[in-house]
C-alpha positions as CSV (number, residue, x, y, z in Angstrom):
1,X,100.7,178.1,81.9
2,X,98.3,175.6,83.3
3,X,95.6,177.1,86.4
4,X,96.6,174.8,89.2
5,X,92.5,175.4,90.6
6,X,91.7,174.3,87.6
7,X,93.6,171.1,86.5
8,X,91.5,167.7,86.4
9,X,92.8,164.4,87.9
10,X,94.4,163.2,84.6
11,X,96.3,165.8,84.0
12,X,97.6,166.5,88.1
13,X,98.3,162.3,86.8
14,X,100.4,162.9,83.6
15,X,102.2,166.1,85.6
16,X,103.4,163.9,88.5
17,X,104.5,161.2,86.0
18,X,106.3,163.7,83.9
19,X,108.0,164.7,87.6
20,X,108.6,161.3,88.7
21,X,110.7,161.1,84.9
22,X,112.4,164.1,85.6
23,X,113.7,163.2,88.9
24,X,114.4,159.4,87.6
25,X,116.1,160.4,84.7
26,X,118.3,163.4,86.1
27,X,119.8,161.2,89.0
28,X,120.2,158.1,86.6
29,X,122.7,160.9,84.6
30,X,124.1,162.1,88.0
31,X,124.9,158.2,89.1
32,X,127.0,157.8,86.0
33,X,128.9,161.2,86.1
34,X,129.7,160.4,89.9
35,X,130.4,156.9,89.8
36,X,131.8,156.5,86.3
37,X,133.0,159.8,84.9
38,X,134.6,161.7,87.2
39,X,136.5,159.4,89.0
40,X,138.7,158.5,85.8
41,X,138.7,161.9,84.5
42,X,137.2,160.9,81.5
43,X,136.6,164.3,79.1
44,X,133.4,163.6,77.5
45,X,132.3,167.1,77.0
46,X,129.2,169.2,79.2
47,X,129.7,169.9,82.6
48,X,131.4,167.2,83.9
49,X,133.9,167.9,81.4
50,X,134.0,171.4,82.6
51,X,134.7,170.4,85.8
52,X,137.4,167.9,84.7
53,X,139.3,170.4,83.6
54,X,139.0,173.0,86.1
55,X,139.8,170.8,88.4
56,X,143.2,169.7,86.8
57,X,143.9,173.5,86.0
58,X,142.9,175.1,89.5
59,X,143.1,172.2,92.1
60,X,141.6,173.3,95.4
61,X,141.8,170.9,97.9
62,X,138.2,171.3,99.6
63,X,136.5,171.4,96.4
64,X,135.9,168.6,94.4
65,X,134.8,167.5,90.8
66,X,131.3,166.8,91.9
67,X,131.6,170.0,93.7
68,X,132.7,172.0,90.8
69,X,130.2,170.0,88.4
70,X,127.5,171.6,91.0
71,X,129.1,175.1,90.6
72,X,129.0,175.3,86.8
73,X,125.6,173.7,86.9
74,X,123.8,176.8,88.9
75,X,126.1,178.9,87.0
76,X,125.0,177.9,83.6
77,X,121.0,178.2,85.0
78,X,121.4,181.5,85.4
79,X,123.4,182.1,82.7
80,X,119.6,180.5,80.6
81,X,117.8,182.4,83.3
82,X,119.1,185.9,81.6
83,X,119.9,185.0,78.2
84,X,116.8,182.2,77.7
85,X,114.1,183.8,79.8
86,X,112.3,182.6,82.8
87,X,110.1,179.8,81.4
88,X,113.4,177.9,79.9
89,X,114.9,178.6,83.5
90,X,112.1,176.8,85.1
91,X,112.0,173.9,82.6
92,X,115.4,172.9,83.9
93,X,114.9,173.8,87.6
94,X,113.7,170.7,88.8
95,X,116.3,168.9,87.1
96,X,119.0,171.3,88.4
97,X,118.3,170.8,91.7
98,X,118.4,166.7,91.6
99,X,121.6,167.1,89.5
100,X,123.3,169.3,92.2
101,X,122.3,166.5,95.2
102,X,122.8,163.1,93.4
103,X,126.2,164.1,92.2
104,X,127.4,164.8,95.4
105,X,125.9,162.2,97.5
106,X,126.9,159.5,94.6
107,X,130.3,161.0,94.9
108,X,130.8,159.3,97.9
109,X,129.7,155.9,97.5
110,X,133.6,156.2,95.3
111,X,135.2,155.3,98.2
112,X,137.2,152.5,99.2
113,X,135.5,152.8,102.9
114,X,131.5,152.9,102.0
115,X,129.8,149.3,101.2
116,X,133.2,148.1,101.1
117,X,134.6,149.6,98.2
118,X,132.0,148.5,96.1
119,X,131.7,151.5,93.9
120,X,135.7,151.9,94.4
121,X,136.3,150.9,90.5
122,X,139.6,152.0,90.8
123,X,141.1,149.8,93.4
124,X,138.8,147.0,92.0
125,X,141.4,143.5,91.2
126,X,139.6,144.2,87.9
127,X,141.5,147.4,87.6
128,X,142.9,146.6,84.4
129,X,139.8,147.1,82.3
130,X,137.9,149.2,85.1
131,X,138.0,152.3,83.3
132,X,137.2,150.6,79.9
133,X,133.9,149.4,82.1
134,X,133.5,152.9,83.3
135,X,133.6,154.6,79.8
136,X,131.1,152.2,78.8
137,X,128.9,152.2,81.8
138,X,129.0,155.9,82.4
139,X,128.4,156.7,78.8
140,X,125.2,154.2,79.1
141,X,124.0,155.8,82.4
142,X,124.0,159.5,80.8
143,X,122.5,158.7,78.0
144,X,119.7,156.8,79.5
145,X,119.5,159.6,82.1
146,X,119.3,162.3,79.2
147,X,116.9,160.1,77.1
148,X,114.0,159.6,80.5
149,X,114.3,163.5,81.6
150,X,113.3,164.5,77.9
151,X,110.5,161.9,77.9
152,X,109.3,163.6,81.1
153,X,109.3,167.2,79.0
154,X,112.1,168.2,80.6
155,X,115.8,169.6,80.0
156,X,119.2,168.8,81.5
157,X,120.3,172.2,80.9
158,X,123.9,172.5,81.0
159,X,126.2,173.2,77.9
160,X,122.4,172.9,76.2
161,X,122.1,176.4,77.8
162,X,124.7,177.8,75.8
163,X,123.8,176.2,72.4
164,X,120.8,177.5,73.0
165,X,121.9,180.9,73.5
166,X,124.2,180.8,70.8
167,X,121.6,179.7,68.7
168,X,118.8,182.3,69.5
169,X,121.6,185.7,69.2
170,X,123.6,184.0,66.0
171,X,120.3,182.2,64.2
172,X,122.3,181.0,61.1
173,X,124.0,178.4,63.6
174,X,122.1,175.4,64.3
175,X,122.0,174.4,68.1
176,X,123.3,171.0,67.1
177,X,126.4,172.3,65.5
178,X,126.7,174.9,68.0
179,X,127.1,172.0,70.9
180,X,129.3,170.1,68.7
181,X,131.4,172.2,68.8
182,X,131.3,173.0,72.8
183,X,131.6,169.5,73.6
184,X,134.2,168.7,70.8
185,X,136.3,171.9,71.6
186,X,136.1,170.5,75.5
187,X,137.1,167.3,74.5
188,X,140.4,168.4,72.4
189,X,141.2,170.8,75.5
190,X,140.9,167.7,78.0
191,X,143.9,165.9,76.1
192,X,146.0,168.7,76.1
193,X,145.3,169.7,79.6
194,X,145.4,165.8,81.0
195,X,148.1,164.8,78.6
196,X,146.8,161.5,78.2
197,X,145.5,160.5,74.8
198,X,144.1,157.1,75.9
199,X,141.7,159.3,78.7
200,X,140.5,161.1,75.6
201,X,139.8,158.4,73.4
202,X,137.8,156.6,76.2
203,X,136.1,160.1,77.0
204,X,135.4,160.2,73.0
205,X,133.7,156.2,73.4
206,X,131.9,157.5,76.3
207,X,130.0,159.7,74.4
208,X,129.5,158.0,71.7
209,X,127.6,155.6,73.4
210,X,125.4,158.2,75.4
211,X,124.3,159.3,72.0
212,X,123.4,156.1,70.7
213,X,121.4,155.9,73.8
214,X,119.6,158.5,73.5
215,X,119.1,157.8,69.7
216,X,117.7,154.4,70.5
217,X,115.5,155.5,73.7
218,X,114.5,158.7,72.4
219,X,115.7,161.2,69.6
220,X,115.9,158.6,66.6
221,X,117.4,160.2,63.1
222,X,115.3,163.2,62.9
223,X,114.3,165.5,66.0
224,X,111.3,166.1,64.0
225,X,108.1,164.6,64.2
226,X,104.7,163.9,62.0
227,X,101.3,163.1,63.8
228,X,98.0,161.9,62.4
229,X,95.5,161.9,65.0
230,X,91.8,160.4,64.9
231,X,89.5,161.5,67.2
232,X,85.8,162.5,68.0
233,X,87.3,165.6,69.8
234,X,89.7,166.7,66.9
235,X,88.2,170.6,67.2
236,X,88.9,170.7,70.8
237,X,92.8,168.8,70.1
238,X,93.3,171.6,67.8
239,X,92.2,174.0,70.0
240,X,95.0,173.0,72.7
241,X,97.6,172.2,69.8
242,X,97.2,175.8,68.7
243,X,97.1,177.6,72.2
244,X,100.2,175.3,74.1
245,X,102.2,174.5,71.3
246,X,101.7,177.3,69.3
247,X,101.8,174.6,65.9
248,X,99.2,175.0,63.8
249,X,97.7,171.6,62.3
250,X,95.9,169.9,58.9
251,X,92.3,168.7,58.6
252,X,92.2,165.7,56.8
253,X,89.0,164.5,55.4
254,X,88.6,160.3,56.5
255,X,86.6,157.9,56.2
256,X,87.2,154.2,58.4
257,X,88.1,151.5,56.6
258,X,86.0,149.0,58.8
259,X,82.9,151.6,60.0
260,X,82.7,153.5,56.7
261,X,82.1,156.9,59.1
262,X,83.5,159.9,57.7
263,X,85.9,161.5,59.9
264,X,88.2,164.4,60.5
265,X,91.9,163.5,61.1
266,X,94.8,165.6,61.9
267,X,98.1,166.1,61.0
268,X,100.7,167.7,62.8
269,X,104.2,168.8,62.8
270,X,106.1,169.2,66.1
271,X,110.1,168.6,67.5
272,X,111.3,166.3,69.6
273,X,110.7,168.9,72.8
274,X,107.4,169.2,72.1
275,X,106.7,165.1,71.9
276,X,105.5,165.0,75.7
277,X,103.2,168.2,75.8
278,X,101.6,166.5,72.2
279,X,101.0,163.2,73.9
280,X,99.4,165.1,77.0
281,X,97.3,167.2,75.3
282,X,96.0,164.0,73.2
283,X,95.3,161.6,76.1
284,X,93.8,164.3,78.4
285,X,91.2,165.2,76.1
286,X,90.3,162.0,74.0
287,X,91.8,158.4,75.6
288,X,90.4,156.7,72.8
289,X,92.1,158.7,70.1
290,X,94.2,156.6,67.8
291,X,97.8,158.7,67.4
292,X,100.3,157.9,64.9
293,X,103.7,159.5,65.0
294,X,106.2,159.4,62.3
295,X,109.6,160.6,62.4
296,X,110.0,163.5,59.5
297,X,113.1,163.6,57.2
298,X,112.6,166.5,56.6
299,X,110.5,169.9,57.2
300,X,110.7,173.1,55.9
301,X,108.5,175.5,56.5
302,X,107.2,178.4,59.2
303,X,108.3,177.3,62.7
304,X,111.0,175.5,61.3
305,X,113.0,176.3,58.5
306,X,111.0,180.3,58.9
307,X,110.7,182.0,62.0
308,X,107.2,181.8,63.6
309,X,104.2,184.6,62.3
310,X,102.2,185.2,65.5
């Protein structure tokens, strides 16, 4: 944990961008489930739906999809508050909170009496292909929204939670295959609950094309990651590698091509969660420092294949 008293002005810098990401990205994600999703009903797995669902199966009149979306979202943070622990609970505060606003207050700009209907896609005299648009659109909004928060260190939480918590009490499954299966499981209930089998197939396009958004913004092929970093500080980076991201690193004995100085350069394995803290660390301690990050096929090894020795 970092000692507020004692934080410098670059890193009180890198914590409010990391914030300002957060907040950006979380209510780019909200924007596209209210606008986009919800109003068509579109199943594309998560919490929205979640709600979809509940919705169709226990209609309430004063509650409402963005309502319920809000519901299961505090739900499932205390539901990672218990099972995850307190520092996972916090990780996904921030972006709890701007979730549970922006969906609401995005929820009504879907009406056919603010800013004249222009969010109103389904009365639109493009109502034909509206939904098609909104598939597309909200599948690109959730993904970008997903991809920004994670840049910013942060989580979206939601059925992430519960992969999570699958993951960590049955270790054999993979939290990757674990939400897979959520959202896939969510997405076969939704046709049989809405009985509509084109809703589902746009709700399957919709997030397909969040995940290629988040592939090409953030994740790539592999959420694991390679770093070789050159730097006059490398014993200090190694300290603070070592002590916030419990990894352990390589000395590798350089030399530079063009100055012919013999250097010590290290390597590093990390995931795609600890990509921001990496970068921080890095530029907070050495600006100069000249960071290359691959992305790894493949690692096997303590920490990731083998639990953790402490």
């Amino acid at each position: 944990m970092f000692n507020l008293k004692k934080l410098t002005k670059k890193e009180w810098l890198l914590i409010a961008k990391n914030f300002l990401l957060i907040v950006v990205g979380t209510a780019i994600l909200a924007f596209g489930v209210s606008v986009f999703i919800l109003p068509f009903e579109l199943v594309t797995g998560g919490v929205p739906g979640i709600a979809v669902i509940i919705n169709r199966l226990i209609p309430i009149e004063f509650i409402t999809e963005a309502m319920w979306v809000t519901i299961i979202t505090w739900v499932l943070f205390f539901i990672g508050w218990i099972l995850l622990g307190k520092s996972f609970a916090l990780k996904t505060l921030t972006s709890t909170i701007v979730y549970s606003i922006v969906v609401n207050v995005a929820g009504l700009l879907v009406s056919p009496d603010v800013l004249n209907g222009f969010f109103y896609l389904q009365g639109s005299k493009y109502n034909e292909i509206a939904i098609v648009l909104a598939a597309v659109f909200g599948g690109a909004c959730v993904g970008a929204g997903c991809a920004i928060t994670f840049l910013g260190g942060g989580s979206t939480g939601g059925v992430d939670i519960l992969s999570l918590a699958i993951s960590k009490y049955f270790p054999k499954i993979e939290s990757s295959t674990s939400i897979f299966i959520i959202d896939g499981g969510l997405v076969l209930l939704g046709m049989f609950i809405l009985n509509d089998f084109v809703l589902t197939l746009l709700g399957i396009v919709s997030a397909f094309i969040c995940a290629l958004i988040v592939d090409y913004l953030f994740v790539g092929k592999s959420k694991e990651f390679v770093a070789f970093i050159v730097s006059s500080s490398s014993d200090e980076i190694n300290k603070q590698i070592i002590e916030k991201m419990d990894r352990t690193t390589t000395y590798i004995k350089s030399k530079g091509g063009y100055s012919q100085k013999e250097i010590d350069m290290l390597m590093v394995s990390f995931t795609m969660n600890e990509y921001n803290k990496l970068l921080s660390i890095v530029s907070i301690i050495d600006k100069n420092a000249f960071v290359t990050i691959s992305r790894a096929h493949e690692i096997n090894g303590k920490g990731f294949t083998l639990e953790k020795i402490n």
